[in-house]
N, CA, C and O atoms as a Maestro MAE file, in Angstrom:
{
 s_m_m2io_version
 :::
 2.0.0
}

f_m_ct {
 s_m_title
 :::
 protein
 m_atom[276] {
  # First column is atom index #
  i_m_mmod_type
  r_m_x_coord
  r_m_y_coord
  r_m_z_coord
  i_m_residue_number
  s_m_chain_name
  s_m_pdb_residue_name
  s_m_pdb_atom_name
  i_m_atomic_number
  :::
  1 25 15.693 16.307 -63.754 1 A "UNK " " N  " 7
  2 3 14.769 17.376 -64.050 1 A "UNK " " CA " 6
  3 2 15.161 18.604 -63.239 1 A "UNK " " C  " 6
  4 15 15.380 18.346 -62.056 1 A "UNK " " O  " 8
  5 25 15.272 19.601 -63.519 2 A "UNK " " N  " 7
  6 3 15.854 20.809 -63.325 2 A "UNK " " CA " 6
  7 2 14.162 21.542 -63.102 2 A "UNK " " C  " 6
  8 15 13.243 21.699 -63.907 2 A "UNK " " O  " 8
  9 25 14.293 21.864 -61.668 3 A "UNK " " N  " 7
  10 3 13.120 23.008 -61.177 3 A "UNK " " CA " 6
  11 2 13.894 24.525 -61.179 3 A "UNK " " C  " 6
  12 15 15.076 24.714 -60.895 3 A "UNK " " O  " 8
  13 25 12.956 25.488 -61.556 4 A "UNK " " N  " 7
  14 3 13.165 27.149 -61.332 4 A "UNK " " CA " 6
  15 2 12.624 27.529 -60.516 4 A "UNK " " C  " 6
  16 15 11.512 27.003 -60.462 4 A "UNK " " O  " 8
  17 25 12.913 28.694 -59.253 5 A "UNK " " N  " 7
  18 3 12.173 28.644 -58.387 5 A "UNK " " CA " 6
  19 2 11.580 29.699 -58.689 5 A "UNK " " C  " 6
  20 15 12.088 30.525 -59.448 5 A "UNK " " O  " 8
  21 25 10.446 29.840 -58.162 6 A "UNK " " N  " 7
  22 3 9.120 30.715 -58.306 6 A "UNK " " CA " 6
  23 2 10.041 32.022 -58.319 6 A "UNK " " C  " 6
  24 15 11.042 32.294 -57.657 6 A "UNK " " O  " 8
  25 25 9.146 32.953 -59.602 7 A "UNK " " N  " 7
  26 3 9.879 34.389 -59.516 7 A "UNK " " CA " 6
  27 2 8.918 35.267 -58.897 7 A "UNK " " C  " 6
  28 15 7.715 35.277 -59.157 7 A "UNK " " O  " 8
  29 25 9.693 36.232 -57.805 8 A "UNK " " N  " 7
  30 3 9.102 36.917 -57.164 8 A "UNK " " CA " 6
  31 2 7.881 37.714 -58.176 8 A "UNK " " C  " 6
  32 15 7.833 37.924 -59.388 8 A "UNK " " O  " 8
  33 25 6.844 38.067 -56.912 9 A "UNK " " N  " 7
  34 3 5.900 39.103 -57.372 9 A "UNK " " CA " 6
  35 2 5.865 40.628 -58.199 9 A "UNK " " C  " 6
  36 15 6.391 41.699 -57.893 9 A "UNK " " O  " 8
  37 25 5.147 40.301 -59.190 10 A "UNK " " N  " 7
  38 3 5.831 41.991 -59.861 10 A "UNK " " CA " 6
  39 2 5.537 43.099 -58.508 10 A "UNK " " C  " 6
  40 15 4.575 43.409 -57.806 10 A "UNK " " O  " 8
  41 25 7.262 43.540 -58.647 11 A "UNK " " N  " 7
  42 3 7.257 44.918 -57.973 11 A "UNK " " CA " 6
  43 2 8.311 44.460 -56.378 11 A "UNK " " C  " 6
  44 15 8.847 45.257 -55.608 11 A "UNK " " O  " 8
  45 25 8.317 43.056 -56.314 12 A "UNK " " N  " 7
  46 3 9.044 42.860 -54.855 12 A "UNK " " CA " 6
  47 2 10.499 42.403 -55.662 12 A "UNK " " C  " 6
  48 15 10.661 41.822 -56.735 12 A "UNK " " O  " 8
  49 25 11.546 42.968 -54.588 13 A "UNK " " N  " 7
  50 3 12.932 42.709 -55.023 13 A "UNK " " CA " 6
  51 2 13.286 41.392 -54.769 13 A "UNK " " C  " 6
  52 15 12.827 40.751 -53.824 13 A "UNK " " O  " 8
  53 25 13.939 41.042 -55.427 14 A "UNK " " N  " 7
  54 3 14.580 39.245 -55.643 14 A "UNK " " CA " 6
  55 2 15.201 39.422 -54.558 14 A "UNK " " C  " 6
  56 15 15.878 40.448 -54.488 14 A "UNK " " O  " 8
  57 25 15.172 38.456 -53.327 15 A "UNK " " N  " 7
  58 3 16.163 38.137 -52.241 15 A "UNK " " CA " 6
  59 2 17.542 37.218 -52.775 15 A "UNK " " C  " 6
  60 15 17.339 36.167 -53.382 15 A "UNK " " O  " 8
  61 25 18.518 37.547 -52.586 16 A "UNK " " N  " 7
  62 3 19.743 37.180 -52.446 16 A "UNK " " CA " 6
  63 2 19.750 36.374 -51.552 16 A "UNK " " C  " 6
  64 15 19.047 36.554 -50.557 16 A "UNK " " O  " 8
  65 25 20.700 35.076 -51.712 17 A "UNK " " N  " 7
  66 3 21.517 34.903 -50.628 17 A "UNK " " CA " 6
  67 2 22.633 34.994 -50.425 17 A "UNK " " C  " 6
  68 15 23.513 34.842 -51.273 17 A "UNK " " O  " 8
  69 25 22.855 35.359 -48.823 18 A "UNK " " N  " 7
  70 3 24.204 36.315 -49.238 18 A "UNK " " CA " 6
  71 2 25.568 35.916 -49.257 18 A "UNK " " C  " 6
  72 15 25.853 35.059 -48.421 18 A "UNK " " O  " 8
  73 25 26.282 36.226 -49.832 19 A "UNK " " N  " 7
  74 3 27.365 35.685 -50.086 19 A "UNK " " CA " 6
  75 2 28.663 36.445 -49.415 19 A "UNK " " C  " 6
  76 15 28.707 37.472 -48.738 19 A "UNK " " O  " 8
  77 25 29.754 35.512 -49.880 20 A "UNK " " N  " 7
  78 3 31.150 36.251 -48.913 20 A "UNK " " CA " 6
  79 2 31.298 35.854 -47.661 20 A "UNK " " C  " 6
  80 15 30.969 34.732 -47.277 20 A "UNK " " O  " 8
  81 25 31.786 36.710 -46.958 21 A "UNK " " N  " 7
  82 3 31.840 37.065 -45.900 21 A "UNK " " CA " 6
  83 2 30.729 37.025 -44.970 21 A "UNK " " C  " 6
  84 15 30.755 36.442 -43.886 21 A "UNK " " O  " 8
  85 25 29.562 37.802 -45.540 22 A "UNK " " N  " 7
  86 3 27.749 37.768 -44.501 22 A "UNK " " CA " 6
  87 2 27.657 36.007 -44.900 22 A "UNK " " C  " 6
  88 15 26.618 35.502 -44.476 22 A "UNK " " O  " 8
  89 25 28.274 35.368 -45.390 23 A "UNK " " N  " 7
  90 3 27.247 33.627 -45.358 23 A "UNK " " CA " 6
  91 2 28.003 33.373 -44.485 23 A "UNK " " C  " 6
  92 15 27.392 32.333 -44.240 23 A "UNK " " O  " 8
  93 25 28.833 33.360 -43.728 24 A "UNK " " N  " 7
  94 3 29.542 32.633 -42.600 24 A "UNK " " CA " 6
  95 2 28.962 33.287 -41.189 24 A "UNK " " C  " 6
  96 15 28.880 34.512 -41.097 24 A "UNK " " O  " 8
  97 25 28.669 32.652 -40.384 25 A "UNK " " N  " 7
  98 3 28.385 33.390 -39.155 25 A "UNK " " CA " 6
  99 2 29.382 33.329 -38.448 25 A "UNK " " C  " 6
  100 15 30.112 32.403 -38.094 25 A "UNK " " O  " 8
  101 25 29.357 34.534 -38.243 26 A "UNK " " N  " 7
  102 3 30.341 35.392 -36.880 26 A "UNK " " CA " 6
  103 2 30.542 34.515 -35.878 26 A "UNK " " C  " 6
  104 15 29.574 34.251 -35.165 26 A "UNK " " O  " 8
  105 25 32.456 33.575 -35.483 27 A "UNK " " N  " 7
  106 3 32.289 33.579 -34.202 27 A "UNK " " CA " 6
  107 2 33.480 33.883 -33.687 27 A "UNK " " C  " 6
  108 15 34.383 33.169 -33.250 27 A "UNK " " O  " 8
  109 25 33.328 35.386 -33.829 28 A "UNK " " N  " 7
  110 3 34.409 36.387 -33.045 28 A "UNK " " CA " 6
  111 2 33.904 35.575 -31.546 28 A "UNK " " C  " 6
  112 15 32.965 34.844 -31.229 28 A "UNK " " O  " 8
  113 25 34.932 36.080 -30.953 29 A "UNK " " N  " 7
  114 3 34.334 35.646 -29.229 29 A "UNK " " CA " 6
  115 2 34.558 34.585 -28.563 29 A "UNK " " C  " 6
  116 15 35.106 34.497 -27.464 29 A "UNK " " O  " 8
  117 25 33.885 33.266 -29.616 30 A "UNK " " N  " 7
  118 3 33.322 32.620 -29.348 30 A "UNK " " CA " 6
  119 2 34.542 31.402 -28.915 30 A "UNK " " C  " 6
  120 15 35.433 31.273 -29.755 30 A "UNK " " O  " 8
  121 25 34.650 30.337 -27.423 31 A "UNK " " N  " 7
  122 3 35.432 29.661 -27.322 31 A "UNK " " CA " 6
  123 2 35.281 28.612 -27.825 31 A "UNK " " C  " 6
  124 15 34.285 28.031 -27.392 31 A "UNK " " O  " 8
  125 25 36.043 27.879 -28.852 32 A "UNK " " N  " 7
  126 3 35.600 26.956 -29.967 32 A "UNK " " CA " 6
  127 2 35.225 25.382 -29.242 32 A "UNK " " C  " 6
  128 15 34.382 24.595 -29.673 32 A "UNK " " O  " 8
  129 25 36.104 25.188 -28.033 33 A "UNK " " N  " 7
  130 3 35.940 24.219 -27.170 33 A "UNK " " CA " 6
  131 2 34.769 24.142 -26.838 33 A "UNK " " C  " 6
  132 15 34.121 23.259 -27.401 33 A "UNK " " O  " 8
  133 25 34.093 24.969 -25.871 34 A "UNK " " N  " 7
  134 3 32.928 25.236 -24.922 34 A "UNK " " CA " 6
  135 2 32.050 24.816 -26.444 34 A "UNK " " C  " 6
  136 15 31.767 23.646 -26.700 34 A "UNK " " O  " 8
  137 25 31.789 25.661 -27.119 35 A "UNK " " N  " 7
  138 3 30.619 25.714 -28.552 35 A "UNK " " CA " 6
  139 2 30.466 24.463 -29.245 35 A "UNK " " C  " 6
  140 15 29.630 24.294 -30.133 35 A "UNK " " O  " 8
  141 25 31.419 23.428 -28.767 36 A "UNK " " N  " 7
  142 3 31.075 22.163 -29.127 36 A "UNK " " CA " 6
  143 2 31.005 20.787 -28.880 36 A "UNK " " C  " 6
  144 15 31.830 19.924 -29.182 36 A "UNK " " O  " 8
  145 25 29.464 20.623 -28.047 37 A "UNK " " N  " 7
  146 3 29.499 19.778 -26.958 37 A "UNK " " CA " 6
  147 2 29.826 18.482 -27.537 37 A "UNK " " C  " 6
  148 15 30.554 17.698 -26.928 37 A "UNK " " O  " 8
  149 25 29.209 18.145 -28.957 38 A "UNK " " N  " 7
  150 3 29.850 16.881 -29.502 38 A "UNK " " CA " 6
  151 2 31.268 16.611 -29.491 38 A "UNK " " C  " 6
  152 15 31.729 15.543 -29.089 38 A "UNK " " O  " 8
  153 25 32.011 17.634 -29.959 39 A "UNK " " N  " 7
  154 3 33.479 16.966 -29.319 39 A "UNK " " CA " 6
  155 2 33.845 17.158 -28.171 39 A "UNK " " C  " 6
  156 15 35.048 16.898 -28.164 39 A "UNK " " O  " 8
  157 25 33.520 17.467 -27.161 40 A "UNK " " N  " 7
  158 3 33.589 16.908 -25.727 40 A "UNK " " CA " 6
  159 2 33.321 15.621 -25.536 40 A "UNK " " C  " 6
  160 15 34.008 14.878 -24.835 40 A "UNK " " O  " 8
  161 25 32.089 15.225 -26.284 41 A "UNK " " N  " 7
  162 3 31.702 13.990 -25.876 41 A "UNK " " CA " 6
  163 2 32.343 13.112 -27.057 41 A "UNK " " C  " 6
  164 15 31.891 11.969 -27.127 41 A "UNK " " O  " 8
  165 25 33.154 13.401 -27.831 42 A "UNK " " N  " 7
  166 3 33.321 12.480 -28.655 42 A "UNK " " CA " 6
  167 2 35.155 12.349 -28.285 42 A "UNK " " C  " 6
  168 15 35.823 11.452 -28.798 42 A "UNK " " O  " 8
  169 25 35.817 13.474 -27.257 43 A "UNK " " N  " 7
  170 3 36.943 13.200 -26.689 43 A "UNK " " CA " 6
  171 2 36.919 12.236 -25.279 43 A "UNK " " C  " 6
  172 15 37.854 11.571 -24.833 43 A "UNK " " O  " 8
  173 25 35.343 12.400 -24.644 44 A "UNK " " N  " 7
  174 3 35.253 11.526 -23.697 44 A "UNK " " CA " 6
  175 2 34.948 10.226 -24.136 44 A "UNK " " C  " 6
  176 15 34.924 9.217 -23.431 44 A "UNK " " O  " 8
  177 25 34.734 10.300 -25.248 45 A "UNK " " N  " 7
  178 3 34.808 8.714 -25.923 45 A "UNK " " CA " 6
  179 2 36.172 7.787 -26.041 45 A "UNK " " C  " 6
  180 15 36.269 6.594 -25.752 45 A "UNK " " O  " 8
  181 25 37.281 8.743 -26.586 46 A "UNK " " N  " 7
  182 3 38.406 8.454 -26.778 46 A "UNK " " CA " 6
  183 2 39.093 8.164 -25.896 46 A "UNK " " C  " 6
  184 15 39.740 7.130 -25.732 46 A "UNK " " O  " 8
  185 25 38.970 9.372 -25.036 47 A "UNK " " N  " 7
  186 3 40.281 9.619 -23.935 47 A "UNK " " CA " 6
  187 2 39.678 8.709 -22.575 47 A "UNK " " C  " 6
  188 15 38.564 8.212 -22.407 47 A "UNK " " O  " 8
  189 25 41.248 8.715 -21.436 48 A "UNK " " N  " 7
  190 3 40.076 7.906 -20.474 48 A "UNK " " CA " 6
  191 2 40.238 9.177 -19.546 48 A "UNK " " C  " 6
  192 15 40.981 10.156 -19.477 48 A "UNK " " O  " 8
  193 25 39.184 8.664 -18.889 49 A "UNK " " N  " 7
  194 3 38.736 9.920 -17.818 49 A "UNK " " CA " 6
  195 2 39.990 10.989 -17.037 49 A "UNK " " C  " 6
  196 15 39.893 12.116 -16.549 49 A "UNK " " O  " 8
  197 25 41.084 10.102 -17.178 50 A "UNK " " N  " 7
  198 3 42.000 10.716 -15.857 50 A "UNK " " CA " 6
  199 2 42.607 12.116 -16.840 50 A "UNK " " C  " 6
  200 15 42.704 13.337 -16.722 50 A "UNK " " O  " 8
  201 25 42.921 11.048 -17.844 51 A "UNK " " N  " 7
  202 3 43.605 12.390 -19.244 51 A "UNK " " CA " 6
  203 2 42.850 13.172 -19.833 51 A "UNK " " C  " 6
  204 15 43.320 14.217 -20.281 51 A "UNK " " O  " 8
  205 25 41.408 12.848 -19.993 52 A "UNK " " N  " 7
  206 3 40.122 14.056 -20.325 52 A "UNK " " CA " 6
  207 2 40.684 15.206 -19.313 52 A "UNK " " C  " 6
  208 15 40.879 16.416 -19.434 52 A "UNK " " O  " 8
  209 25 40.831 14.374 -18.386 53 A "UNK " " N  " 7
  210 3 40.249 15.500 -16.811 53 A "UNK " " CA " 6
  211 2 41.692 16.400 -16.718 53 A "UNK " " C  " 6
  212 15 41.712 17.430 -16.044 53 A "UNK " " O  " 8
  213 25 42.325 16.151 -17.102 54 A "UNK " " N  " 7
  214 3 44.123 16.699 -17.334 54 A "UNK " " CA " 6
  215 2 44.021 17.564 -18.394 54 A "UNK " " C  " 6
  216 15 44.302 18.742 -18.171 54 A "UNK " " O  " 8
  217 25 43.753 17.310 -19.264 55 A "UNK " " N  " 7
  218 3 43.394 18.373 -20.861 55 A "UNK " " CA " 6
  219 2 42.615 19.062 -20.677 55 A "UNK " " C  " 6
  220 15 42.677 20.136 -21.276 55 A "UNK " " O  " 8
  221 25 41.496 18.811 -19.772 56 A "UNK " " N  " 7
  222 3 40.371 20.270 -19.977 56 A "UNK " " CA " 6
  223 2 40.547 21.373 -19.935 56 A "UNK " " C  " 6
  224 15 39.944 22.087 -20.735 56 A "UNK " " O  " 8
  225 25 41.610 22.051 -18.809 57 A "UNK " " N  " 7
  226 3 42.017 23.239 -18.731 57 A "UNK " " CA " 6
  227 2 42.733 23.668 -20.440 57 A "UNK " " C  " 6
  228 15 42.693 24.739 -21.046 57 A "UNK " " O  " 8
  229 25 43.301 22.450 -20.796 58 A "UNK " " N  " 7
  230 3 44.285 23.173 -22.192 58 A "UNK " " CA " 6
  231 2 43.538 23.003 -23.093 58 A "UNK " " C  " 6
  232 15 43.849 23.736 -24.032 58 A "UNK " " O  " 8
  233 25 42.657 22.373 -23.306 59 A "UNK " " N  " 7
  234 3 41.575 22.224 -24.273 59 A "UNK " " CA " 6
  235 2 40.713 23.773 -24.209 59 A "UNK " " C  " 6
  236 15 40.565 24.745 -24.950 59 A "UNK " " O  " 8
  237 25 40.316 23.384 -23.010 60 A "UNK " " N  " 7
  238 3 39.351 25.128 -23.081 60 A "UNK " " CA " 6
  239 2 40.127 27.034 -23.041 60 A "UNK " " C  " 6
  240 15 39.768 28.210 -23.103 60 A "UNK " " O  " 8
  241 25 41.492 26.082 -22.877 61 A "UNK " " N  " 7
  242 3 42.390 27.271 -23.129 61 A "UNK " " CA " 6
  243 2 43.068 27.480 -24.796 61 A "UNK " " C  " 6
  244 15 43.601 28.354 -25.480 61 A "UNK " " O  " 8
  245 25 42.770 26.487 -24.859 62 A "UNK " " N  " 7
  246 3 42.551 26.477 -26.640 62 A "UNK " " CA " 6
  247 2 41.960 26.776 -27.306 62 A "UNK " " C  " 6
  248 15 42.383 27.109 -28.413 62 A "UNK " " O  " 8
  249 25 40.962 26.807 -27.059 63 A "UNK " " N  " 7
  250 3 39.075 26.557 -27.616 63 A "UNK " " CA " 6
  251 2 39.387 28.273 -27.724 63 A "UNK " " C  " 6
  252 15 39.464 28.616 -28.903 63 A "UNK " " O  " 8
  253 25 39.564 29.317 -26.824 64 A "UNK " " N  " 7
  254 3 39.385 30.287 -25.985 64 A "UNK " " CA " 6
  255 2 40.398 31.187 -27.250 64 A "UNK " " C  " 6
  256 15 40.009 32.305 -27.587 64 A "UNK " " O  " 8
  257 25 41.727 30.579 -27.904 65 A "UNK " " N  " 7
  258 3 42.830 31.498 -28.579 65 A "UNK " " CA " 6
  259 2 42.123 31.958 -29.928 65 A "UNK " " C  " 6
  260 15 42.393 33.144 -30.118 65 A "UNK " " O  " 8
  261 25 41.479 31.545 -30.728 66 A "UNK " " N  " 7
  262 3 40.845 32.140 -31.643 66 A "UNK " " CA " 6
  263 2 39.873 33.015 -31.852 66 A "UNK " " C  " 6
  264 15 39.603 33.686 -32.848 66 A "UNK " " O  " 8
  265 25 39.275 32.924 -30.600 67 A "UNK " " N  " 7
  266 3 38.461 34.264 -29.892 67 A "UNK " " CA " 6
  267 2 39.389 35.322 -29.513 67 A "UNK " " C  " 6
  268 15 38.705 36.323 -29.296 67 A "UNK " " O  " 8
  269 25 40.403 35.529 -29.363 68 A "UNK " " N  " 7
  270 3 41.100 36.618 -28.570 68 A "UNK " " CA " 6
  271 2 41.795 36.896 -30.016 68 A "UNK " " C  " 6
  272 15 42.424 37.950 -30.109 68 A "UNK " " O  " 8
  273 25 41.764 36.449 -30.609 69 A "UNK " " N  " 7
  274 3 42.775 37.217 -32.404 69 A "UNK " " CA " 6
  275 2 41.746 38.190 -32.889 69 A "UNK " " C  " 6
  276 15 41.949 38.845 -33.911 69 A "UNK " " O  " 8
  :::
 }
 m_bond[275] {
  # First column is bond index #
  i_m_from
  i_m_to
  i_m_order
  :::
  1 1 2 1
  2 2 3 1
  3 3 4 2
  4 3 5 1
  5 5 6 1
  6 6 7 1
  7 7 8 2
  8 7 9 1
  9 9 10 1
  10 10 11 1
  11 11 12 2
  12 11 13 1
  13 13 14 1
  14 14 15 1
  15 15 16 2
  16 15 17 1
  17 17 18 1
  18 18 19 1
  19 19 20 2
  20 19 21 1
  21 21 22 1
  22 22 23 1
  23 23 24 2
  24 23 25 1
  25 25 26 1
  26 26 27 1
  27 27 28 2
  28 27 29 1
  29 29 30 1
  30 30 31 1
  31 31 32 2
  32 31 33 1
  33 33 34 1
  34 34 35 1
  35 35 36 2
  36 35 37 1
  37 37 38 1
  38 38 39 1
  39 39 40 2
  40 39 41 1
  41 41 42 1
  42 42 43 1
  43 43 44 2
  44 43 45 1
  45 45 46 1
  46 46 47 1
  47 47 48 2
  48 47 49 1
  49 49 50 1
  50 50 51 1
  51 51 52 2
  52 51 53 1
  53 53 54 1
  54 54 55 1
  55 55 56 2
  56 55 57 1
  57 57 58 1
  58 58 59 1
  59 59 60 2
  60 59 61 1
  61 61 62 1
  62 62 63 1
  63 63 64 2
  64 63 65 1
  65 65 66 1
  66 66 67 1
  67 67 68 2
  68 67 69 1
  69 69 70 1
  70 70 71 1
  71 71 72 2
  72 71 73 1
  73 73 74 1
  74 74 75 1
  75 75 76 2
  76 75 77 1
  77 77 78 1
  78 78 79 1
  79 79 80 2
  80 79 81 1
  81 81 82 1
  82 82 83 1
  83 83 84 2
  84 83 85 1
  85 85 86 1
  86 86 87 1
  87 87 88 2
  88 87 89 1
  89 89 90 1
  90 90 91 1
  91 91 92 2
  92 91 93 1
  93 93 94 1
  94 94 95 1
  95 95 96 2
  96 95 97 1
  97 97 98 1
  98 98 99 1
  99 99 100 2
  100 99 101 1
  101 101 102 1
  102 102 103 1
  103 103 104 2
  104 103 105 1
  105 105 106 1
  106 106 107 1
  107 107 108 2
  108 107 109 1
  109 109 110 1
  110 110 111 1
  111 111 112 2
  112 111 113 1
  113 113 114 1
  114 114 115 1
  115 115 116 2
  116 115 117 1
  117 117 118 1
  118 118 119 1
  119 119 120 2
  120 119 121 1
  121 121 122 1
  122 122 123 1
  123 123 124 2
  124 123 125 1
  125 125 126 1
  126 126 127 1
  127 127 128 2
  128 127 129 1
  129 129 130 1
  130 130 131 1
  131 131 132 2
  132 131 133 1
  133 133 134 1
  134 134 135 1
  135 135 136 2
  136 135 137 1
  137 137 138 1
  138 138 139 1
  139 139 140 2
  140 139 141 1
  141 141 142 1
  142 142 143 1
  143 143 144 2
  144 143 145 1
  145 145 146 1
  146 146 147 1
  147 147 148 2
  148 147 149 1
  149 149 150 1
  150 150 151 1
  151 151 152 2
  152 151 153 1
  153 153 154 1
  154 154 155 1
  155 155 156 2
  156 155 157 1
  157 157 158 1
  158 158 159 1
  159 159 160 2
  160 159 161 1
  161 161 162 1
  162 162 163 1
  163 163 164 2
  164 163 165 1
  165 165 166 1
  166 166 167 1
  167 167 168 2
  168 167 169 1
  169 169 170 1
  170 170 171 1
  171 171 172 2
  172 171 173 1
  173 173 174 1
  174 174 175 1
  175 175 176 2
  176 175 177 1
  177 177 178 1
  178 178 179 1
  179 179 180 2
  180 179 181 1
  181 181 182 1
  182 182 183 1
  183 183 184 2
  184 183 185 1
  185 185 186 1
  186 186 187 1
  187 187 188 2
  188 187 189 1
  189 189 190 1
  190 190 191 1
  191 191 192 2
  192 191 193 1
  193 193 194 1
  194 194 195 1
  195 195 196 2
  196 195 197 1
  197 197 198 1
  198 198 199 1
  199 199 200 2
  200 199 201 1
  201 201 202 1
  202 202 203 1
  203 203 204 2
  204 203 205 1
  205 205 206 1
  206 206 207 1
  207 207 208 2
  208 207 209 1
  209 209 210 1
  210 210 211 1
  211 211 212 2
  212 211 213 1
  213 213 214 1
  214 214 215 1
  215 215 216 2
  216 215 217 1
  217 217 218 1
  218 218 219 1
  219 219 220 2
  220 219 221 1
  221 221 222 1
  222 222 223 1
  223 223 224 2
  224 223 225 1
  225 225 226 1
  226 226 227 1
  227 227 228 2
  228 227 229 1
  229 229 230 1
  230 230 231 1
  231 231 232 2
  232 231 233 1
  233 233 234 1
  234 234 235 1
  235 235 236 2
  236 235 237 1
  237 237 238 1
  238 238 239 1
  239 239 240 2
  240 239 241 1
  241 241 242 1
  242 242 243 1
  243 243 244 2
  244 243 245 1
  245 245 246 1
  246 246 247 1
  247 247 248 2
  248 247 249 1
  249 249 250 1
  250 250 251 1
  251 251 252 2
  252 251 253 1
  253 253 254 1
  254 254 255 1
  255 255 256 2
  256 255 257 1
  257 257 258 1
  258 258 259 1
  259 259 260 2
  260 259 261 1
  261 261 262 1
  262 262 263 1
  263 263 264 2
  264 263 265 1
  265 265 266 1
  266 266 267 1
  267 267 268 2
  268 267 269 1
  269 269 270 1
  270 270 271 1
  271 271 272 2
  272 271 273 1
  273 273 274 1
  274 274 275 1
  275 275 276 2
  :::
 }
}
């Protein structure tokens, strides 16, 4: 069964959602490492502590290169 969703009120403009480019959120900046605590914890799952603790610097220096483009 196929629903239509309610049509706006006479006189209010139909909201969009937006598409392109505005539907993705922005993460200029942003260090991809740090922003995602689940894979931290899902590399401290994997890895053992000594080699976590060895990668972090290159991990978060990784995380860090797609912010700087």
């Amino acid at each position: 069964m196929h629903l239509r969703p309610p049509a706006p009120p006479p006189g209010a403009a139909a909201l969009a959602p937006p598409s392109g480019a505005a539907a993705v959120p922005d993460s200029h900046g942003l260090n991809l490492w740090r922003a995602d605590p689940v894979l931290q914890r899902l590399a401290g799952l994997y890895l053992p502590p000594d080699l976590l603790a060895h990668l972090a610097p290159h991990l978060d220096r990784l995380g860090g290169r797609p912010a700087a483009r």
